[in-house]
C-alpha positions in Angstrom: 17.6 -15.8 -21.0 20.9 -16.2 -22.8 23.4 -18.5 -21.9 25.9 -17.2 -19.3 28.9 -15.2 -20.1 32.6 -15.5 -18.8 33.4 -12.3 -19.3 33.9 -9.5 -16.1 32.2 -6.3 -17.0 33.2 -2.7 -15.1 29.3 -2.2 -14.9 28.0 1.7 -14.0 24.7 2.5 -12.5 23.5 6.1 -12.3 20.3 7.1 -10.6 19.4 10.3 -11.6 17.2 11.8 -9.1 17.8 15.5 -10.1 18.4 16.5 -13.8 21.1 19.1 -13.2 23.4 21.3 -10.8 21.3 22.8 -8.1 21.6 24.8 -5.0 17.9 24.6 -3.2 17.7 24.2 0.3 15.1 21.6 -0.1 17.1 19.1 -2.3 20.4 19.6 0.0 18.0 18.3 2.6 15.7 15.5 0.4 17.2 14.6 -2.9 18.8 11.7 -1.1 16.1 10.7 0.2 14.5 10.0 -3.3 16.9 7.9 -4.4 15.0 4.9 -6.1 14.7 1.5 -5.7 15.6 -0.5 -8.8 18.9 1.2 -9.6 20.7 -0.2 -6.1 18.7 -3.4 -7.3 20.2 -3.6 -10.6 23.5 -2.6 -9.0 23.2 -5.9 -6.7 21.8 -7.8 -9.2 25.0 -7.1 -11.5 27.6 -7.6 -8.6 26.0 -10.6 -8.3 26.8 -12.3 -11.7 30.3 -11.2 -10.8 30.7 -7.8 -12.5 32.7 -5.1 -11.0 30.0 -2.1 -10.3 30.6 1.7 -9.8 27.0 3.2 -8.4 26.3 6.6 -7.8 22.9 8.5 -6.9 22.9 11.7 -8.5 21.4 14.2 -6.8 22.0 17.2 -8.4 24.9 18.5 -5.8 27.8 15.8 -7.2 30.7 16.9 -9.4 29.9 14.7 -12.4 33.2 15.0 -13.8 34.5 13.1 -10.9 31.8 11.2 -9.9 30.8 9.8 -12.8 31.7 5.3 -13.1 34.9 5.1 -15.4 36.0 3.3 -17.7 33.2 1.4 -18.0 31.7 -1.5 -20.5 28.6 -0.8 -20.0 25.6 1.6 -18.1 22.5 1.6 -16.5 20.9 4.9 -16.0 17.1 5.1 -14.3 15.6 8.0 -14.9 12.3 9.9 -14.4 11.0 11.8 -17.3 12.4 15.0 -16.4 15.9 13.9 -16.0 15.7 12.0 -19.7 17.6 14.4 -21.6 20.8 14.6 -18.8 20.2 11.0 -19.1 20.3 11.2 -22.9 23.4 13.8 -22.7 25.6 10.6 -20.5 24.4 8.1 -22.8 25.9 10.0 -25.7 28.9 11.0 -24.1 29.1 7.2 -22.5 28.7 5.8 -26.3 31.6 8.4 -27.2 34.0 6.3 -25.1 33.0 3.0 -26.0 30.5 1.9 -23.6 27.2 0.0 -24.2 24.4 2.6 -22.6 20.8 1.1 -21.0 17.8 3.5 -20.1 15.4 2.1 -17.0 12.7 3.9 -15.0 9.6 5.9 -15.7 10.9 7.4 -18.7 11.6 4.6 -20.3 8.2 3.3 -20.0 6.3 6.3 -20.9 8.7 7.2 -23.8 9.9 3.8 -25.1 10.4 4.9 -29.0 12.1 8.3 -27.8 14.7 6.0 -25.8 16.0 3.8 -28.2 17.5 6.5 -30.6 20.1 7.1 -27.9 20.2 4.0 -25.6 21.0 0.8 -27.0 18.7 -0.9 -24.4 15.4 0.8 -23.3 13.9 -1.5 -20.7 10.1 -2.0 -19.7 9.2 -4.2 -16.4 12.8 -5.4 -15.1 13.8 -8.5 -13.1 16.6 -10.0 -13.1 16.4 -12.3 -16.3 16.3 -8.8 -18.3 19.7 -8.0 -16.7 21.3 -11.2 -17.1 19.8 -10.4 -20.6 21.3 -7.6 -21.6 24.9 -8.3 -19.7 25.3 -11.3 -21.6 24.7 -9.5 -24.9 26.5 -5.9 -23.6 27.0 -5.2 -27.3 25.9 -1.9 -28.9 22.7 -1.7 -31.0 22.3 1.8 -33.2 20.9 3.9 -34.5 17.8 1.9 -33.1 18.5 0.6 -29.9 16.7 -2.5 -28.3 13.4 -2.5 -26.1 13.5 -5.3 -23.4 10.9 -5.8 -21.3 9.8 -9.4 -18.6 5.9 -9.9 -19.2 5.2 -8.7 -15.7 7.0 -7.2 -12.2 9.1 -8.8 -10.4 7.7 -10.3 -7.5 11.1 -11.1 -5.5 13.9 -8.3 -5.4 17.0 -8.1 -3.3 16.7 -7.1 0.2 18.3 -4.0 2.1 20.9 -6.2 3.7 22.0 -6.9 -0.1 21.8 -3.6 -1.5 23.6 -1.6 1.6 26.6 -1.0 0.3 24.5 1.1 -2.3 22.1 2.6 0.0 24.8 3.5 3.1 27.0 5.3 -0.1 23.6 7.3 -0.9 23.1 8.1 2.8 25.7 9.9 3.2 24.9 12.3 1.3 21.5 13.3 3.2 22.7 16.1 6.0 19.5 15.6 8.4 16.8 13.2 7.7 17.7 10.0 6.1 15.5 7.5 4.1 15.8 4.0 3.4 13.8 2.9 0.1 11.6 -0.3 0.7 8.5 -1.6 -1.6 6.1 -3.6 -0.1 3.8 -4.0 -3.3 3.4 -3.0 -6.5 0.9 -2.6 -9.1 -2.2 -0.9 -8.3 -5.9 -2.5 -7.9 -7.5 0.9 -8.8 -8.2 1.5 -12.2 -7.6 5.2 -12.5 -7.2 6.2 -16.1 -4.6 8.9 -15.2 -2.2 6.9 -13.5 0.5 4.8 -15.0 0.3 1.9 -12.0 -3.7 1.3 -13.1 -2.3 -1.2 -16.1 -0.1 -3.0 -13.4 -1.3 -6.1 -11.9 -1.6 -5.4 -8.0 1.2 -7.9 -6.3 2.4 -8.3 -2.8 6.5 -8.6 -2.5 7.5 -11.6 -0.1 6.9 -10.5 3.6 9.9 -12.6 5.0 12.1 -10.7 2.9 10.3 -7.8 4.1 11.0 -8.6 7.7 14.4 -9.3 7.2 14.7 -5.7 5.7 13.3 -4.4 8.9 15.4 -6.4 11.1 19.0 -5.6 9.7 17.4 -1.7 9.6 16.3 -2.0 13.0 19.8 -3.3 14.2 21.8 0.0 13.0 23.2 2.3 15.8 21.2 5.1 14.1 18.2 4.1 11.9 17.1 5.8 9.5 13.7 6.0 8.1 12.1 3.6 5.8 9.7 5.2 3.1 7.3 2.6 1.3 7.4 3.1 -2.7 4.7 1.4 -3.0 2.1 3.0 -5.5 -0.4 3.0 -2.5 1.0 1.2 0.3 -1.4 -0.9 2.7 -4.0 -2.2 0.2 -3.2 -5.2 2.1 -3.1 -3.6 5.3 -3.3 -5.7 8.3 -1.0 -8.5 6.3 1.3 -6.0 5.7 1.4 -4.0 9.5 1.5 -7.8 11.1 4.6 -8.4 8.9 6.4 -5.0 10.3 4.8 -5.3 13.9 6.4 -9.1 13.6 9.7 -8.3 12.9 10.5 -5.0 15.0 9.2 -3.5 18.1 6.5 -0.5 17.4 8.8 3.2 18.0 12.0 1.1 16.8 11.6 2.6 13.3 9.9 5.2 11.4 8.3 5.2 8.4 6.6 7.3 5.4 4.5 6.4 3.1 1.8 7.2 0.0 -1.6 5.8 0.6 -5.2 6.3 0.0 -7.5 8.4 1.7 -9.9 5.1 1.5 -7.1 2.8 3.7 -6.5 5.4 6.5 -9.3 4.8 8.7 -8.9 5.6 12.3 -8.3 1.8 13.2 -5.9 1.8 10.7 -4.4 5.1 12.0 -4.3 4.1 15.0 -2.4 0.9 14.1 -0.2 2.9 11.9 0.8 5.7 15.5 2.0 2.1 17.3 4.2 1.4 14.4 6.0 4.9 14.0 4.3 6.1 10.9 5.6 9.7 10.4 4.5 10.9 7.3 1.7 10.3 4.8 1.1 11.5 1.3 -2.6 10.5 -0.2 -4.0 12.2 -3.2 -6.9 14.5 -2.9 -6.7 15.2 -7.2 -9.8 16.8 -7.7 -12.5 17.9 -5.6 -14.7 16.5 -8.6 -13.1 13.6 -10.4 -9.9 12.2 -10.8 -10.4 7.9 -9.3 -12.0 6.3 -6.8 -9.2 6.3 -3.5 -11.0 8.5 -1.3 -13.9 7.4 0.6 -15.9 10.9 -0.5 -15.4 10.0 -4.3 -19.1 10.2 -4.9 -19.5 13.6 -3.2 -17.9 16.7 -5.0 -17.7 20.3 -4.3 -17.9 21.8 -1.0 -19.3 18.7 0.6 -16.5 16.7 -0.6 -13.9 19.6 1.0 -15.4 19.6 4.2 -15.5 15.7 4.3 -12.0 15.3 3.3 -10.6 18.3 5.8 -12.2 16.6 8.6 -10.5 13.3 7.4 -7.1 15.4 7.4 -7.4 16.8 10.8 -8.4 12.8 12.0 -5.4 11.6 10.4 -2.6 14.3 11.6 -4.2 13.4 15.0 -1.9 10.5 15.2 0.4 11.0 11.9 2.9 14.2 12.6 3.0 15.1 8.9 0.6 15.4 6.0 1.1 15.9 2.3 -2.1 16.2 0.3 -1.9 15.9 -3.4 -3.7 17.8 -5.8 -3.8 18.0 -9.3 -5.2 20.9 -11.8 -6.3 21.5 -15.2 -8.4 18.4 -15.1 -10.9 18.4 -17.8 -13.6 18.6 -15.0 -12.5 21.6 -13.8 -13.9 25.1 -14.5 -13.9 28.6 -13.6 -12.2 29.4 -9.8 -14.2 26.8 -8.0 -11.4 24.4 -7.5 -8.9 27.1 -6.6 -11.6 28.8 -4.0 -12.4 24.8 -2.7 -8.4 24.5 -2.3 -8.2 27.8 -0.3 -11.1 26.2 2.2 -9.5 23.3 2.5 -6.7 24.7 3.7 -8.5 26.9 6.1 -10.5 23.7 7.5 -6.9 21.7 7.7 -4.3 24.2 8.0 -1.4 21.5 9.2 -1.9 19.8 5.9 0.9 20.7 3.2 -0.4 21.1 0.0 1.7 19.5 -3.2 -0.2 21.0 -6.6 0.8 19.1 -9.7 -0.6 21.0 -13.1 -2.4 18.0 -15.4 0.8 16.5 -17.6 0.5 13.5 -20.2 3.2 11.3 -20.1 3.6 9.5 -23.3 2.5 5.9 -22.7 2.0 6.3 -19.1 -2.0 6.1 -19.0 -4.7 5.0 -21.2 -6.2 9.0 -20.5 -3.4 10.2 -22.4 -4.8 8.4 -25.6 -7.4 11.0 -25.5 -5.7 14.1 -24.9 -3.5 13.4 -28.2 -6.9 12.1 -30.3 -7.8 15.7 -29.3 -5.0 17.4 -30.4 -4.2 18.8 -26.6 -1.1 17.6 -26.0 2.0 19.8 -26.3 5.6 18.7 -27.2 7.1 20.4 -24.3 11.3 19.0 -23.9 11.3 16.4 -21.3 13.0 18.6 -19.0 9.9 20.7 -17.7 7.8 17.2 -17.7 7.7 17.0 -13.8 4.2 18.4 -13.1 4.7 21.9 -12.6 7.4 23.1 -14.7 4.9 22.9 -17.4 1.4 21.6 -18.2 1.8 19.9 -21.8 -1.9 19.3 -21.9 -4.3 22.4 -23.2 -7.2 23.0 -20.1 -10.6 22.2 -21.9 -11.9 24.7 -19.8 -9.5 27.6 -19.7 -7.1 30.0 -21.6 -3.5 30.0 -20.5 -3.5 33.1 -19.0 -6.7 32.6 -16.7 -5.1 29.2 -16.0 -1.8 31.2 -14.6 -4.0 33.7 -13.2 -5.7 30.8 -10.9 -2.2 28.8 -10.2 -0.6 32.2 -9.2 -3.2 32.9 -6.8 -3.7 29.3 -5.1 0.1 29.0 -4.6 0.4 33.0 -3.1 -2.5 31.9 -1.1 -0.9 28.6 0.2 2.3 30.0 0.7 1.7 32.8 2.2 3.4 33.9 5.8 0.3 33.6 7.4 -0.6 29.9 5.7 2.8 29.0 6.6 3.0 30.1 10.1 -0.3 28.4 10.7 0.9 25.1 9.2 3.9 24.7 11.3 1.9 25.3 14.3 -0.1 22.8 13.1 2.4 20.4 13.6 3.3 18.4 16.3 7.1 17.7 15.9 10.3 19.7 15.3 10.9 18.0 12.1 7.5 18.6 10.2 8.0 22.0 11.1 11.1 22.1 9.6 10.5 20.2 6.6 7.1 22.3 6.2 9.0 25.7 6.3 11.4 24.9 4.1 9.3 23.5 1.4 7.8 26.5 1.7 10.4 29.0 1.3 12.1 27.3 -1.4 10.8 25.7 -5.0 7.5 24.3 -3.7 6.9 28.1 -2.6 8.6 31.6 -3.5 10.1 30.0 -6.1 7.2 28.2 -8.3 5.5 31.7 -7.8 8.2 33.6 -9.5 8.1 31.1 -12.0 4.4 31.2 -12.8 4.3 35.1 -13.0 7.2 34.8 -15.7 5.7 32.3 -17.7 1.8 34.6 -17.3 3.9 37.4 -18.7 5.3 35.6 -21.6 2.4 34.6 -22.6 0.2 38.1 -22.4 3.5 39.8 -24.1 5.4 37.6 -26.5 2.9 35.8 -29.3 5.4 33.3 -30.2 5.4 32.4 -26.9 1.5 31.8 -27.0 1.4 30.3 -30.1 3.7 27.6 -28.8 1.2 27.0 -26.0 -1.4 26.9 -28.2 -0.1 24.8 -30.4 0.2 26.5 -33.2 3.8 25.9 -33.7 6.5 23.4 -32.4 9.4 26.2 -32.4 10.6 26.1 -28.7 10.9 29.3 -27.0 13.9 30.6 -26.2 13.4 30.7 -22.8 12.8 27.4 -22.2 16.4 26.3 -24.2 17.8 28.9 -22.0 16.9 27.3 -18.8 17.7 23.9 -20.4 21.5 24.8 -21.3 21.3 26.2 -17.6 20.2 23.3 -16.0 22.8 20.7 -18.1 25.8 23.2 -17.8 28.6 21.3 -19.3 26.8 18.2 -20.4 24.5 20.6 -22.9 27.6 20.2 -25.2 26.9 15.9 -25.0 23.0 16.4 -26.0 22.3 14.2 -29.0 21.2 16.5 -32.0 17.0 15.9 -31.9 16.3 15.2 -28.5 14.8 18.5 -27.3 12.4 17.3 -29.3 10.1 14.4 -29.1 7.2 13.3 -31.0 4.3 14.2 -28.7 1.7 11.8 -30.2 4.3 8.7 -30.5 1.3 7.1 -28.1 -1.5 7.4 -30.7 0.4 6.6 -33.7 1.4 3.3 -32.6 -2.0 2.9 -30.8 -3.6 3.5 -34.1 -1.2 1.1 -35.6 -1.7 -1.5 -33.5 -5.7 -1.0 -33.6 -5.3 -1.3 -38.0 -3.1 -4.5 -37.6 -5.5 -6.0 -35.3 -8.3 -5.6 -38.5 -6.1 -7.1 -40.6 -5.1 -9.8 -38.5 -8.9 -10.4 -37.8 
């Protein structure tokens, strides 16, 4: 860590939860609700060395032009892959007015080398020395920017009390259900090769701090809910339910979280009902492979579907609402099976609310994704669709592109249906699952992703550029795809650094490679 500067930046911080204007339903009623953690944090963090900080959570409703931090020194933007090239369109118009630009988040994990030719900082794992870092320096570093990264995550970050202003400012903007961000761990202690958290060292955060969270929460005159980021929250289970149940009465808050199928066992259920859980979003994957959460891992098929419904129906016995998450393309898949096991499933557990994700490779997220590119299967799709079902930049082993449609069109009909979705909101026990269930249903996750997959299925059967692009056998975008891009950044298209639609799609591989040969060398 560098010496301490004197000098008072105007610090911004942009959380980009969306990556553009929009007008869904379902993100006038959620986007605020998935505003992330480590923005507000590096907003405290900054306010704490004495800076003067303008934060804003953008989710995709905001006025830019007058929302946007001004007259600034320098800005943090955190971003998820799919937001990377509004984030990339700021940072350039940010640089255009003197300011020092910083890229955080998911992206700029899984896409490090991208980053750096438009941000001059591109941070990896973030505490608090990194910021102190990088304020202290706030000069600019181009063409190549800097990557910074701490050797591991921090395992202290500031509490809600400290990061309220942020989070009430955020709040305000969610019309109905509101959703305080809280991390209880991070890392992962499963070693699934898909998943970016199964290189991270599983860590606890400090349960006093956690209980002090859940206190000044607690206190509100209207609390809102508290949803657990943690990459699978309760690994430590009864530690982490006798630090909530030891700081606030059980039905004083409510809470959502992600887990594993293998941590919600009836006792723990039944634990998790006293304390107000009201949600719960596990990952099914595959009914063949994909990790080792669930506790029918070793049983696939229709075995494995029945098993796992009955485990749904036990759980939404004493949690109101269910999410199950699913993920095809995988390299075990073949033929209709999964689609037909997926349509069973949801006739065995029809409260459950099904969340497909289409098989995506994300840079440097996983060690998997070293294989996809050694195979040549990865596609070098713009950032913008890279958000699991805009597009699958990952060629099935097992399929051609228009079967692949063919399946996703019918699995999605099928689950969205008037019939599926009448039956899964009388599934469900509380006015606001039904609500939440219906419109997700209606809106992208629905009628909308089905329009979407029958466009894309008939651009590929009529247009062969279009198929060739899929199939790799050229790089040249398709129209559509810049048309729905210009769309989607409206008047920041015009700040979009010349090169980043495109990216280099086996960056991963290359310096893998590179790293492997210097190793030799070395040795």
């Amino acid at each position: 860590m560098k010496p301490l500067s004197n000098k008072k930046l105007k610090v911004g911080v942009i959380d980009l939860v969306h990556k553009g204007p929009t007008k869904n339903l379902y993100a006038r009623v959620m986007h605020a609700n998935l505003a992330s953690i480590m923005p507000q944090v590096v907003a405290t963090w900054c306010e704490q060395e004495g800076h003067d900080v303008q934060y804003i959570c953008y989710t995709g409703f905001e006025d830019l032009s007058k929302e946007l931090p001004k007259n600034t020194d320098i800005i943090f933007i955190g971003a998820f892959t799919q937001s990377a090239l509004m984030a990339y369109a700021l940072s350039s118009m940010f640089r255009a007015q003197g300011s020092v630009t910083v890229l955080g988040g998911p992206h700029a994990r899984c896409y490090p080398d991208d980053a750096v030719k438009y941000f001059d900082f591109v941070t990896g794992f973030t505490d608090k020395d990194v910021i102190i870092d990088i304020l202290n320096d706030a000069e600019q570093h181009r063409p190549i920017g800097l990557q910074i990264s701490a050797e591991k995550q921090p395992t202290i970050l500031p509490g809600v009390r400290e990061r309220w202003k942020f989070i009430e400012t955020t709040l305000k903007k969610a019309p109905y259900m509101k959703i305080v961000p809280m991390i209880a761990s991070m890392g992962c202690p499963y070693t699934c090769s898909f998943c970016i958290d199964s290189v991270v060292p599983y860590q606890t955060m400090e349960y006093e701090q956690m209980k002090e969270d859940l206190r000044h929460i607690a206190a509100l005159k209207k609390p809102p809910w508290v949803g657990w980021h943690d990459p699978n929250f309760g690994i430590r289970f009864n530690e982490t339910l006798d630090a909530i149940e030891s700081a606030v009465k059980p039905g004083s808050l409510t809470f959502v979280a992600e887990s594993s199928l293998a941590v919600l066992t009836e006792k723990n259920l039944k634990r998790m009902q006293n304390n107000s859980f009201g949600g719960l979003l596990p990952g099914i994957e595959s009914w063949y492979d994909m990790g080792n959460k669930s506790k029918a891992s070793r049983i696939k098929g229709l075995e494995r579907v029945k098993q796992v419904a009955e485990h749904s129906n036990m759980i939404m016995r004493y949690i109101p609402y269910l999410q199950v998450n699913f993920v095809f393309g995988l390299d075990s898949d073949f033929g209709s099976d999964p689609f037909e096991l997926t349509k069973k499933f949801l006739d065995l557990s029809p409260g459950s609310f099904p969340a497909y994700s289409l098989l995506s490779a994300f840079g440097e997220a996983a060690p998997l994704n070293l294989q996809y590119q050694e195979e040549d299967r990865v596609l070098p799709f713009p950032f913008h669709f890279l958000n699991n079902h805009l597009a699958m930049n990952v060629k099935p082993k097992n399929y051609d592109w228009v079967t692949y449609y063919n399946h996703l069109i019918d699995i999605t009909e099928y689950s969205f249906s008037w019939k599926a979705i009448f039956k899964r909101v009388m599934a469900n026990s509380r006015g606001i699952t039904k609500g939440l269930n219906f419109v997700r249903a209606i809106s992208h996750e629905g009628s909308g992703r089905i329009k979407f997959f029958k466009t894309i299925r008939n651009n590929l059967k009529n247009d062969p550029s279009f198929r060739d692009y899929f199939e790799g056998k050229t790089t040249q975008l398709p129209q559509f795809y810049l048309d729905i891009i210009k769309e989607d950044l409206g008047h920041m298209w015009k700040w979009l650094p010349e090169g980043a639609l495109y990216h280099d799609h086996k960056a991963y591989l290359k310096k893998h490679e590179s790293s492997q040969k210097l190793r030799r060398v070395s040795s």
